[in-house]
C-alpha positions as CSV (number, residue, x, y, z in Angstrom):
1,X,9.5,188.0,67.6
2,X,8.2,183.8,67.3
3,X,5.2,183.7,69.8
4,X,4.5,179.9,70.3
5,X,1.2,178.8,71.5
6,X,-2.4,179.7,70.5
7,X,-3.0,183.0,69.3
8,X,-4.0,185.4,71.8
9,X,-7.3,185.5,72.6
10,X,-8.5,181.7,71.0
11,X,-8.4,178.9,73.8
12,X,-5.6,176.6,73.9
13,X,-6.7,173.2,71.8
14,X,-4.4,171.0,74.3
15,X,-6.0,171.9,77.2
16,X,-8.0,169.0,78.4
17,X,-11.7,169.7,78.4
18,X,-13.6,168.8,81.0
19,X,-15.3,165.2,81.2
20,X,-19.3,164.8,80.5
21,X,-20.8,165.1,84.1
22,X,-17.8,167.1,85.7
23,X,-17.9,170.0,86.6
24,X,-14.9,172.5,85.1
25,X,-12.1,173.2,87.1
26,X,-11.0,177.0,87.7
27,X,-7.9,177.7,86.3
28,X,-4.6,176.8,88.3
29,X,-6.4,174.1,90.2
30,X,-5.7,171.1,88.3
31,X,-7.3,168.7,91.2
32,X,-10.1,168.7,93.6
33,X,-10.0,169.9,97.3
34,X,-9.3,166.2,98.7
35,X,-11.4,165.5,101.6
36,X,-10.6,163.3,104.4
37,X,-7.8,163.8,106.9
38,X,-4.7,166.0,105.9
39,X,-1.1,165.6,106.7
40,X,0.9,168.3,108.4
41,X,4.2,168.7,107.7
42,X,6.3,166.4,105.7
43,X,4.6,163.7,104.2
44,X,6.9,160.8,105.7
45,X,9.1,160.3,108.3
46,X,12.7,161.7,108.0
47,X,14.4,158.1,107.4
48,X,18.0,157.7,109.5
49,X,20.9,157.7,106.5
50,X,22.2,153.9,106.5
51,X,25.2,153.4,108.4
52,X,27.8,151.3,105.7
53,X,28.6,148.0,108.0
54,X,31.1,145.7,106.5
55,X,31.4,145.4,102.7
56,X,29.7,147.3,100.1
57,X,26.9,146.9,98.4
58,X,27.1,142.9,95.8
59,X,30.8,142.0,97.6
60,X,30.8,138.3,99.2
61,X,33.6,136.8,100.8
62,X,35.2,133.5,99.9
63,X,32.8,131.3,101.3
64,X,34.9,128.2,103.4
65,X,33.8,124.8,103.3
66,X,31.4,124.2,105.8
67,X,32.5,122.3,109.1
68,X,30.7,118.7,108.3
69,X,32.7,118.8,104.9
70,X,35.8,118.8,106.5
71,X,35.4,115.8,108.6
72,X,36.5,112.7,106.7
73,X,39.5,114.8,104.5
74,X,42.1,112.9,106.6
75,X,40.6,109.7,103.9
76,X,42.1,111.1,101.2
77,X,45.2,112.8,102.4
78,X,45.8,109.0,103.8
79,X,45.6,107.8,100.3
80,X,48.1,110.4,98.5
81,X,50.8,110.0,101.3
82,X,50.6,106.3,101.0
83,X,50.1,106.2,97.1
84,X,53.7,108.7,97.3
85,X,55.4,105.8,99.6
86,X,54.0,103.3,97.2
87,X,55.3,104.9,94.1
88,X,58.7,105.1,95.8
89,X,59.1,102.3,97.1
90,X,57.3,100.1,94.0
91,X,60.1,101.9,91.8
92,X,62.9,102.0,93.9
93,X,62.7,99.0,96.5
94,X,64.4,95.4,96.1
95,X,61.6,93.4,96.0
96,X,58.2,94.7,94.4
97,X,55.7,92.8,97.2
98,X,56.3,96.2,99.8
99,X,55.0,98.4,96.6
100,X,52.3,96.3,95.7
101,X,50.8,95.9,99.2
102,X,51.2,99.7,99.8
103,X,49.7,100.5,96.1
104,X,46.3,98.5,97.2
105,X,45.9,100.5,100.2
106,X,46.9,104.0,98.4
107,X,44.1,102.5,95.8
108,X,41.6,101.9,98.6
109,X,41.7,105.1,100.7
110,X,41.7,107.5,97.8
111,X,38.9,105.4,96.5
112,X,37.0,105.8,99.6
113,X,38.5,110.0,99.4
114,X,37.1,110.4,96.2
115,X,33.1,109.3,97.1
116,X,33.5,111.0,101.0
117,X,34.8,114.0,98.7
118,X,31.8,113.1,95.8
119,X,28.5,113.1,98.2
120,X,30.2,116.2,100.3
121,X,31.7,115.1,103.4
122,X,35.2,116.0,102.4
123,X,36.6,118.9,100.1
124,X,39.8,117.5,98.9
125,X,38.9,115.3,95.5
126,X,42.0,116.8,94.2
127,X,44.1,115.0,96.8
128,X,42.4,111.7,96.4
129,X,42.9,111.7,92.9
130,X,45.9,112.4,93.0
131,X,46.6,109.8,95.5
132,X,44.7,107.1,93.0
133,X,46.9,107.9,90.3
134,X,50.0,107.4,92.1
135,X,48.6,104.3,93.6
136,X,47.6,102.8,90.2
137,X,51.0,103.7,89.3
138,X,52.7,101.9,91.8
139,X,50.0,99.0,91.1
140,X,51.7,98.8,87.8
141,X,55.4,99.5,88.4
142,X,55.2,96.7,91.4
143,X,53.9,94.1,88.8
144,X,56.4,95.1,86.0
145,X,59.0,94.4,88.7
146,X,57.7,91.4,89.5
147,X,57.8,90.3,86.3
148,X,60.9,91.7,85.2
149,X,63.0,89.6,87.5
């Protein structure tokens, strides 16, 4: 039989000797009688179990644009319906002065989309750029027609 330990009757060398000036503590009372005012009972409060409200725990919604951002998106929707009627009618039209005049204006509002959309008082850049292209387009097909004549 493998006994482990100190042998019997020799005191244990890992048992912590008492400090100069203390006195040594009987065996089985590793700390002082505390003096001062003792707790009864449990030493906090039972705490209520948390009630699971919403979604767990690290989940966050989709945040929406707030509402000042969408006040000036009707800017750049302006310039992409007008930059589509440019296009159209800059290709497609007889003479190339209705596609040139509507290609500036396409070019202005989604201009004026893109910075409303760039310092955060509208959320649709996408739409202005869009709009720019297809005005810049039509800015070019209505001066190829022009020319082409």
């Amino acid at each position: 039989m493998t006994h482990y330990g100190p042998p019997q009757g020799q005191p244990d060398p890992q048992q912590q000797q008492p400090l100069p000036g203390y006195p040594p503590q009987p065996p089985g009372q590793p700390y002082p009688p505390q003096s001062g005012p003792q707790w009864q009972g449990q030493p906090y409060p039972p705490q209520p179990h948390p009630q699971w409200q919403g979604q767990p725990y690290g989940y966050q919604p989709p945040a929406a644009p707030p509402a000042w951002a969408t006040r000036h998106n009707w800017v750049g929707i302006t310039g992409l319906v007008i930059g589509i009627v440019a296009f159209v009618a800059a290709a497609f039209w007889p003479t190339p002065a209705p596609g040139f005049w509507l290609a500036l204006l396409a070019i202005i509002f989604s201009g004026v989309g893109l910075t409303k959309a760039r310092i955060g008082t509208a959320s649709n850049r996408s739409l202005a750029g869009v709009g720019m292209a297809l005005g810049l387009l039509a800015l070019m097909a209505a001066i190829y027609a022009a020319f082409a004549h």
